[in-house]
PyMOL Python script that loads the backbone (N, CA, C, O; Angstrom):
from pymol import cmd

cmd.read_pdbstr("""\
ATOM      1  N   UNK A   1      14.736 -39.275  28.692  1.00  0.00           N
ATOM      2  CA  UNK A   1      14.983 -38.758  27.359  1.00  0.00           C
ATOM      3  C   UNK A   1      14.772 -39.819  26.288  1.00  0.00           C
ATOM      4  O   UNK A   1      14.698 -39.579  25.083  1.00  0.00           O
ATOM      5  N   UNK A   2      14.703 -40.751  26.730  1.00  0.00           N
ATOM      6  CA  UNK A   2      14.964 -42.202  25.981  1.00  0.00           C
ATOM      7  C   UNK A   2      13.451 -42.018  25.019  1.00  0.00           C
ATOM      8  O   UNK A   2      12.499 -41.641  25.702  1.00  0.00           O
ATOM      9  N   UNK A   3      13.232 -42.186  23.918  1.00  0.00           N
ATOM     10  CA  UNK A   3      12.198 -42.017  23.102  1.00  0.00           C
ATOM     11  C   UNK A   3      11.701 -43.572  22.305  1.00  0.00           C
ATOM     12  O   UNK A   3      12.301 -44.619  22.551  1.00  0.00           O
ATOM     13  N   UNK A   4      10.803 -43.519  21.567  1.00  0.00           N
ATOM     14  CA  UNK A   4      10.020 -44.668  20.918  1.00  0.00           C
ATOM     15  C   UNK A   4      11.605 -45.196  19.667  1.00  0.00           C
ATOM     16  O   UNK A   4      11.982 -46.338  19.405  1.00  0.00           O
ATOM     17  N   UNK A   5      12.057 -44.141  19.266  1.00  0.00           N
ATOM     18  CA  UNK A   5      13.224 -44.240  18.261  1.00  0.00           C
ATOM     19  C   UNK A   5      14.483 -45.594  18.995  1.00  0.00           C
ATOM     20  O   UNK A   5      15.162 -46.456  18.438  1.00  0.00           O
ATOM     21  N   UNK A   6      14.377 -45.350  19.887  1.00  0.00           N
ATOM     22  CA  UNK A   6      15.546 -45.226  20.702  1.00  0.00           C
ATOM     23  C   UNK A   6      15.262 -46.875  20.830  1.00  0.00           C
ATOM     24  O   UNK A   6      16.084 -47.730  20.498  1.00  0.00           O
ATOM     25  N   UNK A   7      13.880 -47.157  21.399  1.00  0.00           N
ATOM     26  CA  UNK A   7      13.477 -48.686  21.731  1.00  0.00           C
ATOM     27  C   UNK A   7      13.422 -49.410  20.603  1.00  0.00           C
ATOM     28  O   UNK A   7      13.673 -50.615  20.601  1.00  0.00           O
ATOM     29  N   UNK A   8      13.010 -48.584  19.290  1.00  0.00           N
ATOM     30  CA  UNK A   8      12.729 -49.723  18.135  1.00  0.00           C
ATOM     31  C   UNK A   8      14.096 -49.727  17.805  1.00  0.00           C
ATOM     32  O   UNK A   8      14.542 -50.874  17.810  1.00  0.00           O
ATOM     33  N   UNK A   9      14.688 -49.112  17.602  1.00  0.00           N
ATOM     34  CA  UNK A   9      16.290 -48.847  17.468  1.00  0.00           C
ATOM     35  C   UNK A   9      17.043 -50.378  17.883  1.00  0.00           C
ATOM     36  O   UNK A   9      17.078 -51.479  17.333  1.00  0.00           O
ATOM     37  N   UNK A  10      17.535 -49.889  18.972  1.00  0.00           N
ATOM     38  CA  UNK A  10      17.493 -51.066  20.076  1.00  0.00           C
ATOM     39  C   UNK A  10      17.063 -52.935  19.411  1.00  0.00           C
ATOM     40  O   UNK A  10      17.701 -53.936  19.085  1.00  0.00           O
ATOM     41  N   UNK A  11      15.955 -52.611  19.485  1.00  0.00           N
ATOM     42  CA  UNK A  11      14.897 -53.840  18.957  1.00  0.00           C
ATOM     43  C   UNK A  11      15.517 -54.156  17.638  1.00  0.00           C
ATOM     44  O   UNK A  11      15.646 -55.373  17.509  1.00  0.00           O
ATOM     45  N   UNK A  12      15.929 -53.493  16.650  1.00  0.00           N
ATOM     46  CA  UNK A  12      16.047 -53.939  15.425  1.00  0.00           C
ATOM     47  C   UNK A  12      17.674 -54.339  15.779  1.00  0.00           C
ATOM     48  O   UNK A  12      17.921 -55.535  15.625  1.00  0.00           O
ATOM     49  N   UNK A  13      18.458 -53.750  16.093  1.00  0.00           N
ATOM     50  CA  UNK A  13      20.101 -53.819  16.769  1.00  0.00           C
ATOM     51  C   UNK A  13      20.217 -55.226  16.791  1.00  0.00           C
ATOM     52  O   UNK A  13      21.001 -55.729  15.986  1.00  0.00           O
ATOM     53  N   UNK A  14      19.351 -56.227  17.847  1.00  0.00           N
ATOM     54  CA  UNK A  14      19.514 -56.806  18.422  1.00  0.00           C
ATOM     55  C   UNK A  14      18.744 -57.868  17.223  1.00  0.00           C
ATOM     56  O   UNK A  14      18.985 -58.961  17.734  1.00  0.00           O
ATOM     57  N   UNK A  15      18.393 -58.003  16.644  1.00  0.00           N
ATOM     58  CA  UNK A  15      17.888 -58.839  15.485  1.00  0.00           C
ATOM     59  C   UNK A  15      18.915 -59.037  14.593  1.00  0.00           C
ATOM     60  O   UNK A  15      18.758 -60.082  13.961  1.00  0.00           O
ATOM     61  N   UNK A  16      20.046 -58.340  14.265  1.00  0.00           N
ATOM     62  CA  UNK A  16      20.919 -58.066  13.584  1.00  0.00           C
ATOM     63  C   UNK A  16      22.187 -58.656  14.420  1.00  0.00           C
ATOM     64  O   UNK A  16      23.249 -58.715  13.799  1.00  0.00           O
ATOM     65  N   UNK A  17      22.175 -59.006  15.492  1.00  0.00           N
ATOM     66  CA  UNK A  17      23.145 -58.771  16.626  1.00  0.00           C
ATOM     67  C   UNK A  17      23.833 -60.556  16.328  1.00  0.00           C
ATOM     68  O   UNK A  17      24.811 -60.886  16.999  1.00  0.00           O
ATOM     69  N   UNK A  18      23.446 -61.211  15.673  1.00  0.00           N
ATOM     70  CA  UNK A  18      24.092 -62.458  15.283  1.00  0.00           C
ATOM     71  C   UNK A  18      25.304 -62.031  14.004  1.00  0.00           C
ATOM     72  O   UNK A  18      26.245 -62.723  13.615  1.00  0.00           O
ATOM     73  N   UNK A  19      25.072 -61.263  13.748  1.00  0.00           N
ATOM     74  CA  UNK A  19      25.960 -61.015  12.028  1.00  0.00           C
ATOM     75  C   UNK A  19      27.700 -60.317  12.830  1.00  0.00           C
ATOM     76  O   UNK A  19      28.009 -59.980  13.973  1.00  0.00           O
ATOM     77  N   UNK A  20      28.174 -60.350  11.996  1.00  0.00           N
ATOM     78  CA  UNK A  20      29.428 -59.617  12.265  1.00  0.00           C
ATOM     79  C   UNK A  20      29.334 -58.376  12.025  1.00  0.00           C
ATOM     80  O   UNK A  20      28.815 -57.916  11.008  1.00  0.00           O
ATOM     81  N   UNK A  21      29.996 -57.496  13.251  1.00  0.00           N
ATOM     82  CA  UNK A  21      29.579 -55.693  13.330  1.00  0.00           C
ATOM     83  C   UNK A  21      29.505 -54.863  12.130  1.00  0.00           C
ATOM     84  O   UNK A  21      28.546 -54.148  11.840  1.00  0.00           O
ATOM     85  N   UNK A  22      30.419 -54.983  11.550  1.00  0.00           N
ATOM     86  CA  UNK A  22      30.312 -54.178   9.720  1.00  0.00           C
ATOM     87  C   UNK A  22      28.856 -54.659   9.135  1.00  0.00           C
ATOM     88  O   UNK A  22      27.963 -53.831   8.955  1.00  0.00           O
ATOM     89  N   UNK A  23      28.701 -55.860   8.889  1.00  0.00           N
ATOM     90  CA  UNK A  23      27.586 -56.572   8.275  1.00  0.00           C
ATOM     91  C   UNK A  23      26.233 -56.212   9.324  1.00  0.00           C
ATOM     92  O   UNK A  23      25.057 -56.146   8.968  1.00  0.00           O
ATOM     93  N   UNK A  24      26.601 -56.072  10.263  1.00  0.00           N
ATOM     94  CA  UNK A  24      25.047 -55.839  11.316  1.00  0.00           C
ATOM     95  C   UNK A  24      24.360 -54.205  11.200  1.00  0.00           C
ATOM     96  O   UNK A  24      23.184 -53.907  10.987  1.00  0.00           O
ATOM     97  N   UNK A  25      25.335 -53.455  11.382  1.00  0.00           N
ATOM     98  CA  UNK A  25      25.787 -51.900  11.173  1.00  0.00           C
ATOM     99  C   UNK A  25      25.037 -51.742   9.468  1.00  0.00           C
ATOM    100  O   UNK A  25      24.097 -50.964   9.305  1.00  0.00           O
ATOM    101  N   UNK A  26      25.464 -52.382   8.571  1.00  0.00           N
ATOM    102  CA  UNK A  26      25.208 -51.936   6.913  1.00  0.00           C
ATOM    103  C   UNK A  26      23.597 -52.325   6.931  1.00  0.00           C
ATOM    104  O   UNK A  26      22.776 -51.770   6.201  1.00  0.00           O
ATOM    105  N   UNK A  27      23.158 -53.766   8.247  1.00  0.00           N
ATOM    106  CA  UNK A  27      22.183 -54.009   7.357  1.00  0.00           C
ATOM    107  C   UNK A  27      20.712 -53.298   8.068  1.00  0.00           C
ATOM    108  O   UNK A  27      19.630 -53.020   7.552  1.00  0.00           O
ATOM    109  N   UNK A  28      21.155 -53.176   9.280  1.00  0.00           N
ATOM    110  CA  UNK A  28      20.401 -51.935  10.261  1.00  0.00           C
ATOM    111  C   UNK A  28      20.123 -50.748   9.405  1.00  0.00           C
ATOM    112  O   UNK A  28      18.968 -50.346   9.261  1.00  0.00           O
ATOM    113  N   UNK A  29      21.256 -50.108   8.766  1.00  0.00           N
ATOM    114  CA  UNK A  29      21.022 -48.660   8.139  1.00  0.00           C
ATOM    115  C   UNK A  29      20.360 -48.766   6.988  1.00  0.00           C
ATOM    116  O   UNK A  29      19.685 -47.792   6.654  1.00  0.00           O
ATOM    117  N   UNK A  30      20.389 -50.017   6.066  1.00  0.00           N
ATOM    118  CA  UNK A  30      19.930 -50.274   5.003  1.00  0.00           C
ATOM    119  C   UNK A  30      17.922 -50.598   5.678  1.00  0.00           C
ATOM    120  O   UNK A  30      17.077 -49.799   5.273  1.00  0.00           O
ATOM    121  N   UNK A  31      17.638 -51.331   6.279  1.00  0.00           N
ATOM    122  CA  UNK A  31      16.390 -51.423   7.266  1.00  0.00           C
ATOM    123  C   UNK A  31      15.819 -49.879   7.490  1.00  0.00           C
ATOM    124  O   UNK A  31      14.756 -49.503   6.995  1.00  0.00           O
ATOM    125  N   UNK A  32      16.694 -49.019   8.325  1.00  0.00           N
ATOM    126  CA  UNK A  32      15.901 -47.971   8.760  1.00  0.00           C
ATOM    127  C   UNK A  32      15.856 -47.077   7.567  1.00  0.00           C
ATOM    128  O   UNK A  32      14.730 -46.581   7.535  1.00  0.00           O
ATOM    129  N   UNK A  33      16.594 -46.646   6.558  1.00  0.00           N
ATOM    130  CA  UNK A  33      16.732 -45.810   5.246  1.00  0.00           C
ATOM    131  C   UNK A  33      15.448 -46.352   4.656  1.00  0.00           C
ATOM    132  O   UNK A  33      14.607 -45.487   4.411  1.00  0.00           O
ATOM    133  N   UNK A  34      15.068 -47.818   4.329  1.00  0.00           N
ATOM    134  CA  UNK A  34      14.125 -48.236   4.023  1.00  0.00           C
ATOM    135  C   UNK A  34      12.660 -48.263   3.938  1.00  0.00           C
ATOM    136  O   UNK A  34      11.899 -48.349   2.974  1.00  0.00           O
ATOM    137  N   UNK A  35      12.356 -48.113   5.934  1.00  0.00           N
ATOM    138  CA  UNK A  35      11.538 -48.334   6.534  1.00  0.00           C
ATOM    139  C   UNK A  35      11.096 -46.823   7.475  1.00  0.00           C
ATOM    140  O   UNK A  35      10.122 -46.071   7.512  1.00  0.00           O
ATOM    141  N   UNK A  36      12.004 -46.886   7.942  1.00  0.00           N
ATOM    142  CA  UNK A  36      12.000 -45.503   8.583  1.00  0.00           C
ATOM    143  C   UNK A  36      11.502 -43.621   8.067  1.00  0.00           C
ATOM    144  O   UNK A  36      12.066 -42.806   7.336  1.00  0.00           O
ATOM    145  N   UNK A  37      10.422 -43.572   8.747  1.00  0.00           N
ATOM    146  CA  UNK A  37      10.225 -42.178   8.699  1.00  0.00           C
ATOM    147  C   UNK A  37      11.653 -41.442   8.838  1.00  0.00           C
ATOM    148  O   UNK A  37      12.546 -41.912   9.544  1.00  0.00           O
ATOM    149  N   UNK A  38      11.851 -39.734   7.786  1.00  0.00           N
ATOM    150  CA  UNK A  38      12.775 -39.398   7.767  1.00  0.00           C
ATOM    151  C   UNK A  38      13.135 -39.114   9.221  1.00  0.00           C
ATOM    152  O   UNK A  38      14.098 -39.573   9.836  1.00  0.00           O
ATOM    153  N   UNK A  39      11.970 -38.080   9.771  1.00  0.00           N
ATOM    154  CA  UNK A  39      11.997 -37.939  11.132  1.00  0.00           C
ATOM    155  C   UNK A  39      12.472 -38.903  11.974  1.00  0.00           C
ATOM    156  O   UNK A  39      13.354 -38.607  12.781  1.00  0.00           O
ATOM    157  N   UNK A  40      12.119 -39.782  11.928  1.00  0.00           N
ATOM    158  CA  UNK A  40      12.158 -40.847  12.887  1.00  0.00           C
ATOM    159  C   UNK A  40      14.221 -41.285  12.906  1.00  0.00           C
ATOM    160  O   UNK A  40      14.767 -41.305  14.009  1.00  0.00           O
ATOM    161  N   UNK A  41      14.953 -41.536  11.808  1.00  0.00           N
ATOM    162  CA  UNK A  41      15.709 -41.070  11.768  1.00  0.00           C
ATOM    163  C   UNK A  41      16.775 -39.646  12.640  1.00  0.00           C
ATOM    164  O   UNK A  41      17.645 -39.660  13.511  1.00  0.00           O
ATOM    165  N   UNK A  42      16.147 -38.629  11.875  1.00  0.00           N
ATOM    166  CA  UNK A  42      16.268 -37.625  12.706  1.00  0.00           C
ATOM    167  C   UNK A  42      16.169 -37.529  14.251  1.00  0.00           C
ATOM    168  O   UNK A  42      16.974 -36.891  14.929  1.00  0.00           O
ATOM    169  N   UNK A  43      15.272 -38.113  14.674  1.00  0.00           N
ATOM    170  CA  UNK A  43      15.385 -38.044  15.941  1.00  0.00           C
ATOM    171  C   UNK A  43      15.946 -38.849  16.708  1.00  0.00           C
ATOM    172  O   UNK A  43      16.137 -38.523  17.880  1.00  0.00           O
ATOM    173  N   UNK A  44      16.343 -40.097  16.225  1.00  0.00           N
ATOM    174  CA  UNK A  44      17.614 -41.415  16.660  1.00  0.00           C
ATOM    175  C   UNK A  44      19.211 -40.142  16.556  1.00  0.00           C
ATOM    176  O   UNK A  44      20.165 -39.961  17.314  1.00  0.00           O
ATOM    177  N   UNK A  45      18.925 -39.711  15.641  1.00  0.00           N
ATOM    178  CA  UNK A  45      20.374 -38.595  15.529  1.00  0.00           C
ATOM    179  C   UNK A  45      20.280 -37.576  16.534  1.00  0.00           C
ATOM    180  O   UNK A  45      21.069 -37.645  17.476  1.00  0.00           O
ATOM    181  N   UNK A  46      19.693 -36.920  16.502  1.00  0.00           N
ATOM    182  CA  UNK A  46      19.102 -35.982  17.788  1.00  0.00           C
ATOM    183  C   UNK A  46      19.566 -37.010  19.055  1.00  0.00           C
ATOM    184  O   UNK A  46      20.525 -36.492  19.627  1.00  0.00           O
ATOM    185  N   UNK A  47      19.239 -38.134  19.593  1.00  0.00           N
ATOM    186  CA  UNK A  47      19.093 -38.685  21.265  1.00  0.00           C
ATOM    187  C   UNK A  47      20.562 -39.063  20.816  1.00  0.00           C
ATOM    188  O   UNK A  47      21.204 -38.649  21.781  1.00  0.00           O
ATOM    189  N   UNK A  48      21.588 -39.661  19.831  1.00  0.00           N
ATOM    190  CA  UNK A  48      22.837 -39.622  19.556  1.00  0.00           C
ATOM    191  C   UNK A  48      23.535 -38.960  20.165  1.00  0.00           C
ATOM    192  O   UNK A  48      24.330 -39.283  21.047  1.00  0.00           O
ATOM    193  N   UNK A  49      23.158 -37.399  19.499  1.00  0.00           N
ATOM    194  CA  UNK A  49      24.003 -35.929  19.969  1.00  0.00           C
ATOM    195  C   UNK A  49      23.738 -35.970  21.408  1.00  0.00           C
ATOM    196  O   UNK A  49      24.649 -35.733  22.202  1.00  0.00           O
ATOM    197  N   UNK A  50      22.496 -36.268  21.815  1.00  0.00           N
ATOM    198  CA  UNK A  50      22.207 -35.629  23.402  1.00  0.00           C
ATOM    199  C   UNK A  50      22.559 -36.933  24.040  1.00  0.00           C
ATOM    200  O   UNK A  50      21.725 -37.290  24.872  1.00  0.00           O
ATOM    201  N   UNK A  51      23.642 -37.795  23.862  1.00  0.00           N
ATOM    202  CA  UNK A  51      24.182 -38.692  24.528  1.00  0.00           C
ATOM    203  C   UNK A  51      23.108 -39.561  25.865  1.00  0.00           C
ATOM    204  O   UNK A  51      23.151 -39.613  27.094  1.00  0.00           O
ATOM    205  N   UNK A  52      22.167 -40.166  24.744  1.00  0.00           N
ATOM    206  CA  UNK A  52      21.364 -40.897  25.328  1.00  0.00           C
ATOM    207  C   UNK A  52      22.182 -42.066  25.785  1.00  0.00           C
ATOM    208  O   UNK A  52      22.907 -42.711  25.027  1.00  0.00           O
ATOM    209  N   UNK A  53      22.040 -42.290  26.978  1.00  0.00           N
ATOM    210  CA  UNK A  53      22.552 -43.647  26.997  1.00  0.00           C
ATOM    211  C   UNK A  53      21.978 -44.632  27.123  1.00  0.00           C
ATOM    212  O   UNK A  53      22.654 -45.622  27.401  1.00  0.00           O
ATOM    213  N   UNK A  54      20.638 -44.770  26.988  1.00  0.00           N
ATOM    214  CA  UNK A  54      20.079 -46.052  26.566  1.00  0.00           C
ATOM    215  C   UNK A  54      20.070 -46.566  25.190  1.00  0.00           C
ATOM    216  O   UNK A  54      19.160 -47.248  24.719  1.00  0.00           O
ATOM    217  N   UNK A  55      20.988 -46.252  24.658  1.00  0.00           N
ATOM    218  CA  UNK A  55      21.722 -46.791  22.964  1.00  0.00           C
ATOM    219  C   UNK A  55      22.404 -47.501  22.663  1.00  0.00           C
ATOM    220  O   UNK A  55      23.599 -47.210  22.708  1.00  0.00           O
ATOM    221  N   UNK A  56      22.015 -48.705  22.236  1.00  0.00           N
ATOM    222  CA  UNK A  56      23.238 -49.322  21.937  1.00  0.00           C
ATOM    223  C   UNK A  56      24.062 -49.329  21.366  1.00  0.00           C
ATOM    224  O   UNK A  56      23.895 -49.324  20.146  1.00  0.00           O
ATOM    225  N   UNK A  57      25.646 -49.348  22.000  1.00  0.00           N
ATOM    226  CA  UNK A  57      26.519 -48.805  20.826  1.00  0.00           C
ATOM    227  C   UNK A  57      26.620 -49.007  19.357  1.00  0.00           C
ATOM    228  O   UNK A  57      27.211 -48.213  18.625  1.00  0.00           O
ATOM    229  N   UNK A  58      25.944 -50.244  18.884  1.00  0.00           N
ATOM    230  CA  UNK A  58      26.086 -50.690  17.763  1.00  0.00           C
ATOM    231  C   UNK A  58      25.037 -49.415  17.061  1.00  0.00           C
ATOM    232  O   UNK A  58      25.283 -48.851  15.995  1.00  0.00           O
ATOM    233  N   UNK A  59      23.697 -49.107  18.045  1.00  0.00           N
ATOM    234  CA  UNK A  59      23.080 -48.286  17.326  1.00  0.00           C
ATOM    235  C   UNK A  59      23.532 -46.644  16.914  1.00  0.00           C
ATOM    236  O   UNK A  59      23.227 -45.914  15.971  1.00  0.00           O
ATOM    237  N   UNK A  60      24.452 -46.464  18.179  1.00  0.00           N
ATOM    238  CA  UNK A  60      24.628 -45.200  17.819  1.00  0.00           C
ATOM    239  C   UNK A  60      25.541 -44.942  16.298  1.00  0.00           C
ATOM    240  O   UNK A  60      25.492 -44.001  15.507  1.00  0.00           O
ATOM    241  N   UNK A  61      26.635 -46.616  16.287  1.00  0.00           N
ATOM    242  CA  UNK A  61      27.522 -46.723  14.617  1.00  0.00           C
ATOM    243  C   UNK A  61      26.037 -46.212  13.805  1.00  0.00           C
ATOM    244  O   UNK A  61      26.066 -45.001  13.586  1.00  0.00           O
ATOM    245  N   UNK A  62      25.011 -46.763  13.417  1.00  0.00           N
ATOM    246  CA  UNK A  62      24.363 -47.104  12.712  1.00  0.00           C
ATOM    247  C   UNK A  62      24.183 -45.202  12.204  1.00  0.00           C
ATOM    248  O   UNK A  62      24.500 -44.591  11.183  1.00  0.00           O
ATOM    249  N   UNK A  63      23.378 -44.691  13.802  1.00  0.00           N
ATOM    250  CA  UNK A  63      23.020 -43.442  13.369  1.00  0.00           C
ATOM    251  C   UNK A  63      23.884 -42.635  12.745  1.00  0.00           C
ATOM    252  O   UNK A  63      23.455 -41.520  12.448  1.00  0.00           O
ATOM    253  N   UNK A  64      24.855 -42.869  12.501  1.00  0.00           N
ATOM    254  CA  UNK A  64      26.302 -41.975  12.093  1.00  0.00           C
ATOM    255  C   UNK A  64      26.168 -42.108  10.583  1.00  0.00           C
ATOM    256  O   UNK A  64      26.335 -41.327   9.646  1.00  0.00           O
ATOM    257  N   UNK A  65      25.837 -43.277  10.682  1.00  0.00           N
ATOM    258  CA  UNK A  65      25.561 -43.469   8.647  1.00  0.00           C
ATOM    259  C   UNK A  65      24.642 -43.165   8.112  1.00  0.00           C
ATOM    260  O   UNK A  65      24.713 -43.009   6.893  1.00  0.00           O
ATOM    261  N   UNK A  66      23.341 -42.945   8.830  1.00  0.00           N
ATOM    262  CA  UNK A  66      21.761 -42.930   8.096  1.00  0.00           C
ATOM    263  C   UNK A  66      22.009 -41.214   7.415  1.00  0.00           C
ATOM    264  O   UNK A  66      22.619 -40.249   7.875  1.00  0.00           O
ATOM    265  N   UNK A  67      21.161 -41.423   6.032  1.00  0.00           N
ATOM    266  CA  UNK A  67      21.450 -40.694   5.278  1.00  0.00           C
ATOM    267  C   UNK A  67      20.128 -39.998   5.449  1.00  0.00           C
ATOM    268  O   UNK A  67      19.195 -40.476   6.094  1.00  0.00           O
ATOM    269  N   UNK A  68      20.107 -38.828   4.823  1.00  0.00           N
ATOM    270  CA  UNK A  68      18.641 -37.813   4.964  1.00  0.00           C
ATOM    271  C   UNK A  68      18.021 -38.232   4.211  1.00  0.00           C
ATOM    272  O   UNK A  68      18.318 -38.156   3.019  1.00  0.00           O
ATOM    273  N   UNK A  69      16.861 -38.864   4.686  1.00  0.00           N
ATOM    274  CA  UNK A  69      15.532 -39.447   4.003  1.00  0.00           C
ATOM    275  C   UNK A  69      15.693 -39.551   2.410  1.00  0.00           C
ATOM    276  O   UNK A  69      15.032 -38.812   1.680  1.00  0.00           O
ATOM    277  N   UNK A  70      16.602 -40.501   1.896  1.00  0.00           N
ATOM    278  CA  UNK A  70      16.362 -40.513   0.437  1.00  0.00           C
ATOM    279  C   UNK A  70      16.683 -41.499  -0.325  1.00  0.00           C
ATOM    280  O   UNK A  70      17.075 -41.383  -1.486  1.00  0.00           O
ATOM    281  N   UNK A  71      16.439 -43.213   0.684  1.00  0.00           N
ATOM    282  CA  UNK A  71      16.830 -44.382   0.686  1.00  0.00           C
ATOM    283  C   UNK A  71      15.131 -44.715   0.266  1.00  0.00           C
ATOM    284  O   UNK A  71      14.895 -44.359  -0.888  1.00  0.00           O
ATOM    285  N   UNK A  72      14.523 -45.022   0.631  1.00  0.00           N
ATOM    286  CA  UNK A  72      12.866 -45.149   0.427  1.00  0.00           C
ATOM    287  C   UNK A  72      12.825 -44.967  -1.267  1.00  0.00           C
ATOM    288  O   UNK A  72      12.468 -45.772  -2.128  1.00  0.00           O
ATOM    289  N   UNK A  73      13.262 -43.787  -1.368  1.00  0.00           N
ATOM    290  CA  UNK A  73      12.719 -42.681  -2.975  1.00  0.00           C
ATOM    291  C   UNK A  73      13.886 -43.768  -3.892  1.00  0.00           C
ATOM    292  O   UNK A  73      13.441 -44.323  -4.897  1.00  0.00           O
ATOM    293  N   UNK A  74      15.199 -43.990  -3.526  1.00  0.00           N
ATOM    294  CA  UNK A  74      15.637 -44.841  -4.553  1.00  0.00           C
ATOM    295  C   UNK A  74      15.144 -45.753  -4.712  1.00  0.00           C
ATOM    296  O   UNK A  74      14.673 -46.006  -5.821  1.00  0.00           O
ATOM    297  N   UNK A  75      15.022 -46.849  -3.398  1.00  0.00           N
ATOM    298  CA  UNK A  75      14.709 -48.218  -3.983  1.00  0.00           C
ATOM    299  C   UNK A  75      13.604 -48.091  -5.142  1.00  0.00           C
ATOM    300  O   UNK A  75      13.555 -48.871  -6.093  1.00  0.00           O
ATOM    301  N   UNK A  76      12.617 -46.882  -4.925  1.00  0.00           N
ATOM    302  CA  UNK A  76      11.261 -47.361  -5.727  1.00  0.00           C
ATOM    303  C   UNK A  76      11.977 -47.016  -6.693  1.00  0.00           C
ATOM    304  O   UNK A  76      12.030 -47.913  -7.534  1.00  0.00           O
ATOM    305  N   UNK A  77      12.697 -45.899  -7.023  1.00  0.00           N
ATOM    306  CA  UNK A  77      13.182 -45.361  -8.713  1.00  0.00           C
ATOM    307  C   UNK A  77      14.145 -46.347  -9.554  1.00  0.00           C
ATOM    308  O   UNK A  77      14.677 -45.895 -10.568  1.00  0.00           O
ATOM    309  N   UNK A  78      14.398 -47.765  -9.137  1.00  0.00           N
ATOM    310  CA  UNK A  78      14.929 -48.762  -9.272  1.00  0.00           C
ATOM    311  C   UNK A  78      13.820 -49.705 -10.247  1.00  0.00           C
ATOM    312  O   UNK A  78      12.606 -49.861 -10.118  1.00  0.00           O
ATOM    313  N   UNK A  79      14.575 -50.134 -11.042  1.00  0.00           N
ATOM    314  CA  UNK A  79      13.686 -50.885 -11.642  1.00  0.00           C
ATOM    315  C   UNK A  79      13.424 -52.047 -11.564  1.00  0.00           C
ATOM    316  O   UNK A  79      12.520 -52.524 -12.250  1.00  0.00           O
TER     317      UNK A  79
END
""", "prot")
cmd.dss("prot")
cmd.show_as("cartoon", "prot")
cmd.util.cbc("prot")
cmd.orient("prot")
């Protein structure tokens, strides 16, 4: 079940994985809101629900916060 989401997921987790959990967690979600297709998102939430367990727990905090695709559209409307 484990998907491409799931590995970059993972991958970015662990780049972050020196910071303290609040601070690793804010700066992951702030990264994928950023960077991340909405979908792509979506479907880290999706393997969440279907209790993937190749997730790292830190990732599944993360997916709990990602907001519906509309992190991208601010930064640019920022001046």
């Amino acid at each position: 079940m484990t998907g491409p989401e799931a590995r970059l997921g993972n991958d970015i987790v662990r780049h972050f994985a020196h910071l303290p959990e609040e601070q690793a967690v804010e700066s992951v979600v702030r990264h994928m809101e950023t960077f991340w297709d909405p979908r792509m998102r979506r479907d880290l939430r999706a393997l969440v629900a279907a209790g993937d367990v190749a997730l790292d727990p830190l990732l599944v905090l993360v997916a709990g916060r990602l907001r519906e695709g509309v992190a991208h559209q601010e930064t640019e409307a920022q001046p």
